[in-house]
C-alpha positions as CSV (number, residue, x, y, z in Angstrom):
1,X,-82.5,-90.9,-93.2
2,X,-85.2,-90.9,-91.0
3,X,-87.9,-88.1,-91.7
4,X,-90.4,-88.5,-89.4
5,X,-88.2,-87.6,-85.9
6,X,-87.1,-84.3,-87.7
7,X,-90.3,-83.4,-88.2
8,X,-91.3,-83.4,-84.9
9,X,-88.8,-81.8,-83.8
10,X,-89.7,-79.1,-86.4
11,X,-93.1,-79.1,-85.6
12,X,-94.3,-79.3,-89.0
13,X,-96.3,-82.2,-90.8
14,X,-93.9,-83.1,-93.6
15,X,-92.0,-81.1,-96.3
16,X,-93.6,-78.4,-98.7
17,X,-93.9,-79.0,-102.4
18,X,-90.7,-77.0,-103.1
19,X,-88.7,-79.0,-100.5
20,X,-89.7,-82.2,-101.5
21,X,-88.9,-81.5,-105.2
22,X,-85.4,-80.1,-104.0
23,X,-85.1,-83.3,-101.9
24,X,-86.1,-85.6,-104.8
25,X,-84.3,-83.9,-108.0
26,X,-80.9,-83.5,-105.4
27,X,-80.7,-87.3,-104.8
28,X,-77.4,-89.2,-106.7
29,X,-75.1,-85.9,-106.0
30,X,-77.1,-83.8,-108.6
31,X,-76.1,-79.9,-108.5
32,X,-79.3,-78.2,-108.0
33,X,-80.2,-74.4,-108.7
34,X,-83.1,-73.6,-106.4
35,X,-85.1,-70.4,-107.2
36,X,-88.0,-69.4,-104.8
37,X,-89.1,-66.7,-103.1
38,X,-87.9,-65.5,-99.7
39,X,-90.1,-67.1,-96.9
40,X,-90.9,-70.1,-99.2
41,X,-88.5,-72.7,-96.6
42,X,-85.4,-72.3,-98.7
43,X,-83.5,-73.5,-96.2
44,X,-84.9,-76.9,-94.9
45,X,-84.7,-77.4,-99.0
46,X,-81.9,-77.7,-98.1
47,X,-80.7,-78.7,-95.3
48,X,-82.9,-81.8,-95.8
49,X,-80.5,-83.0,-98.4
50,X,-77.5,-81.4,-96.6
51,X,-78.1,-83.8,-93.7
52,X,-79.1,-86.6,-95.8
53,X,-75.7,-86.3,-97.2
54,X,-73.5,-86.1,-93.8
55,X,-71.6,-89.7,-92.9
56,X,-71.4,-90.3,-88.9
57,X,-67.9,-91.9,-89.3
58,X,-66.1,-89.0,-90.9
59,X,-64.6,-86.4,-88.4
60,X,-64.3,-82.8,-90.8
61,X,-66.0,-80.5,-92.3
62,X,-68.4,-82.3,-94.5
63,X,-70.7,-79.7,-95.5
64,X,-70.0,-75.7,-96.2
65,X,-72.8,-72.8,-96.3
66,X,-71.9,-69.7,-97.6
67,X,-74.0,-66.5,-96.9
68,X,-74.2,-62.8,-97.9
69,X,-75.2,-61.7,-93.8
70,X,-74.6,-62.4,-90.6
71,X,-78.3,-62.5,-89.8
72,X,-78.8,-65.5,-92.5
73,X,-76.3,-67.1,-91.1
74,X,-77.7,-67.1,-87.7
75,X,-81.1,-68.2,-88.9
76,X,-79.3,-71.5,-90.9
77,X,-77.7,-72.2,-87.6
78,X,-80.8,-72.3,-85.5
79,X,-82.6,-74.0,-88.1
80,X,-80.4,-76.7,-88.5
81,X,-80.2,-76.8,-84.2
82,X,-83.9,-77.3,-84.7
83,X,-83.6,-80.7,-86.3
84,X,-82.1,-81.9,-83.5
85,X,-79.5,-84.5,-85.2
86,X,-76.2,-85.6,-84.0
87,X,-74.0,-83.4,-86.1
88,X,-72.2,-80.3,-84.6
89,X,-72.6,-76.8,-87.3
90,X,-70.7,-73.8,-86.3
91,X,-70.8,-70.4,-87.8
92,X,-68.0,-67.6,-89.4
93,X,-69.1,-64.5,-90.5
94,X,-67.4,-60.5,-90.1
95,X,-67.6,-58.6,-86.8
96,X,-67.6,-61.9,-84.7
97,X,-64.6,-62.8,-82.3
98,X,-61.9,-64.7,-84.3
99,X,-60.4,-65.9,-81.6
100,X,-64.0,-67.9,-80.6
101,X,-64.5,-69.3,-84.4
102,X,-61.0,-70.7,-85.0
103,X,-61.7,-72.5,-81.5
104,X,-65.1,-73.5,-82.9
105,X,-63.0,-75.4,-85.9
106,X,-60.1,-77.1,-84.1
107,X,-63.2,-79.7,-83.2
108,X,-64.4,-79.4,-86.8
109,X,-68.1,-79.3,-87.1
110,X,-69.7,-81.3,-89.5
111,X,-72.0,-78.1,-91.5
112,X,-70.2,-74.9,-91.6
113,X,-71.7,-71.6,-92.0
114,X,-70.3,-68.3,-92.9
115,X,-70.0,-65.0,-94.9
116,X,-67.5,-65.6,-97.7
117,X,-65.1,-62.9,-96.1
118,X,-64.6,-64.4,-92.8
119,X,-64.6,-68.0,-93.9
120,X,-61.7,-66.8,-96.8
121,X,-60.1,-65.6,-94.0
122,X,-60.2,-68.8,-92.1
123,X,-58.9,-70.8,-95.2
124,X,-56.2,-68.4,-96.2
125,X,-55.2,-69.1,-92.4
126,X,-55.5,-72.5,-92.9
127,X,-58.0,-72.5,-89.8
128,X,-59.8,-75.5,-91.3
129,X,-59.2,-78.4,-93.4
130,X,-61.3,-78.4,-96.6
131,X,-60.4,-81.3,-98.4
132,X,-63.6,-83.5,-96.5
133,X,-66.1,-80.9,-97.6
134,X,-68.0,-82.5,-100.4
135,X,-71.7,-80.5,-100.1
136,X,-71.2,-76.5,-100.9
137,X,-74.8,-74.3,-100.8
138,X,-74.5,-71.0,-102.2
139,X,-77.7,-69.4,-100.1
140,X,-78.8,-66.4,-101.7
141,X,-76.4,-66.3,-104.0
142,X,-78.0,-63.5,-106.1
143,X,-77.7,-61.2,-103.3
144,X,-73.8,-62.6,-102.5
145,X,-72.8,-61.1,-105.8
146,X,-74.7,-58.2,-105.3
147,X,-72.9,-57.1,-102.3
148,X,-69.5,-57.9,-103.9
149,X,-68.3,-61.2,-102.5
150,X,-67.5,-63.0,-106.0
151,X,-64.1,-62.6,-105.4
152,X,-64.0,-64.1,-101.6
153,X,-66.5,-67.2,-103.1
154,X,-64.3,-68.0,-106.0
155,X,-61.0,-68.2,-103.7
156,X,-63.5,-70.6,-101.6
157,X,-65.1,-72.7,-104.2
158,X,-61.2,-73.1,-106.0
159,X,-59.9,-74.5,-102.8
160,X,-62.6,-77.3,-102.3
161,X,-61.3,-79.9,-104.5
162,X,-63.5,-82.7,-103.6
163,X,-67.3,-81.0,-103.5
164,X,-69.8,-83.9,-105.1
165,X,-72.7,-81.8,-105.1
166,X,-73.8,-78.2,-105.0
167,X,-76.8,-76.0,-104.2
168,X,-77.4,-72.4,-105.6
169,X,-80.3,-70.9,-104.2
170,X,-81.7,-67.7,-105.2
171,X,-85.0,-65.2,-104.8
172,X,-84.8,-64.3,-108.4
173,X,-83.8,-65.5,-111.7
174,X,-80.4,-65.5,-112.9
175,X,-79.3,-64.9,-116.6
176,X,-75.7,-65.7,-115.9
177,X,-74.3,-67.9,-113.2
178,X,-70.4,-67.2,-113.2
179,X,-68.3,-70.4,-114.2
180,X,-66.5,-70.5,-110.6
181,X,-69.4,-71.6,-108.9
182,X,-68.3,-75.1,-110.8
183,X,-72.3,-76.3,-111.4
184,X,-72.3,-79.6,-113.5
185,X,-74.8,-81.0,-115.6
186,X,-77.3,-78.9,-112.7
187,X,-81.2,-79.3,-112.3
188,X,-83.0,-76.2,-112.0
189,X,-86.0,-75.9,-109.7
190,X,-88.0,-72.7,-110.3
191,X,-90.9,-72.0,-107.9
192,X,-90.5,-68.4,-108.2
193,X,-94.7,-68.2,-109.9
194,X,-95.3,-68.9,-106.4
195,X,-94.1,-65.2,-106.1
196,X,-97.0,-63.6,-108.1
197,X,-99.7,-63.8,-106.1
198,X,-99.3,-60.4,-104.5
199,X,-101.8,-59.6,-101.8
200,X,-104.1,-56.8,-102.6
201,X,-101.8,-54.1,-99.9
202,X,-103.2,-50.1,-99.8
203,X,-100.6,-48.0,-98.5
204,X,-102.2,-44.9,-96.6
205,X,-99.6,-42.0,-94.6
206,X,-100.3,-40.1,-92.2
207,X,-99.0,-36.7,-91.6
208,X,-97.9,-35.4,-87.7
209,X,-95.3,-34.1,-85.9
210,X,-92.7,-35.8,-83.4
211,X,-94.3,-34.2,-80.3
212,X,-97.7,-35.9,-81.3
213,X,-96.5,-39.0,-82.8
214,X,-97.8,-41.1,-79.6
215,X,-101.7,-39.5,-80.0
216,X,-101.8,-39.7,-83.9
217,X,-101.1,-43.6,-83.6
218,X,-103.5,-43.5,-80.8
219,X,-106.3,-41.6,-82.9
220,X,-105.5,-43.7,-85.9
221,X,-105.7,-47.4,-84.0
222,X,-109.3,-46.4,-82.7
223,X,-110.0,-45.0,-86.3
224,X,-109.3,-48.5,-87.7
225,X,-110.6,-50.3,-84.8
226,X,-110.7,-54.2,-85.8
227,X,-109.8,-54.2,-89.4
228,X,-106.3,-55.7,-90.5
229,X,-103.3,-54.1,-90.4
């Protein structure tokens, strides 16, 4: 796979430490657990390998991305849009038009993205074929279990008989990773210290009144004049 174009594309120089090490430790199918703070580029770490993984001559689904929010899912879109390759992605998620989405996967994209609800739905509909999926990412899986989805993502998972490789990412540590998830033999890549440099934040509130919200931030930007805010 050729880096360089996607870069440009990205407008950035090259990878960051954490996404080369993703893109390095994943190589050979290796499941990888990837915990790093939000912001840190979690999701070129991997998309880079998600890409590097997606064959030209094969027609379905190749690649499934499942998300706690709508909002995530939109950003992974976009992102992967960004890189500007050949591959069509498509995304599921609750509240969006059914009717639009089970268009979206008669063509079958090559990356799917969704909430685990509305892509269960699409399965239990048989709205896709999953038997060509062989790269499943579990983005922010900490939160995913969180808001409840377990069961939605072990009906998922179960039904994807031929995944080679997975990807669990999370913004904390985990103590227990539940057995559906299906991680083998996994690499663990923790750049979570990354985390601990908290900057040095003072929190100051102001007291007013609705009617004079508009002056008090008036008064209070001239108070602070140039300092950061």
């Amino acid at each position: 796979m050729e880096l360089q174009p996607i870069y440009e594309k990205l407008q950035i120089q090259e990878m960051n430490q954490m996404q080369k090490s993703t893109f390095q430790a994943s190589e050979n199918e290796q499941d990888i657990i990837l915990l790093s703070p939000t912001g840190s580029g979690k999701t070129l770490a991997f998309l880079f390998p998600v890409l590097r993984n997606l064959q030209k001559d094969i027609s379905g689904i190749q690649a499934i991305i499942l998300v706690p929010a709508r909002e995530l899912a939109l950003q992974i879109e976009q992102v992967f849009k960004n890189m500007g390759t050949d591959f069509k992605v498509t995304i599921c998620y609750g509240g969006h038009d059914k009717k639009i989405e089970i268009n979206n996967l008669t063509q079958a994209p090559a990356v799917l993205i969704g909430t685990p609800g509305r892509v269960a739905y699409h399965l239990k509909n048989n709205n896709f074929e999953p038997k060509t999926i062989k790269t499943l990412v579990l983005d922010e899986f900490d939160k995913a279990l969180e808001l409840g989805f377990e069961e939605d993502m072990s009906y998922i998972i179960n039904s994807l008989k031929n995944i080679s490789q997975r990807f669990l990412t999370s913004a904390t540590a985990m103590d227990n990773i539940p057995k559906f998830v299906g991680l083998d033999n996994e690499k663990t890549i923790n750049f979570l210290k990354l985390g601990e440099a908290k900057p040095n934040i003072q929190l100051k509130k102001v007291m007013t009144i609705p009617e004079e919200k508009l002056e008090t931030l008036f008064k209070l930007i001239c108070k602070i004049g140039n300092k950061r805010t």
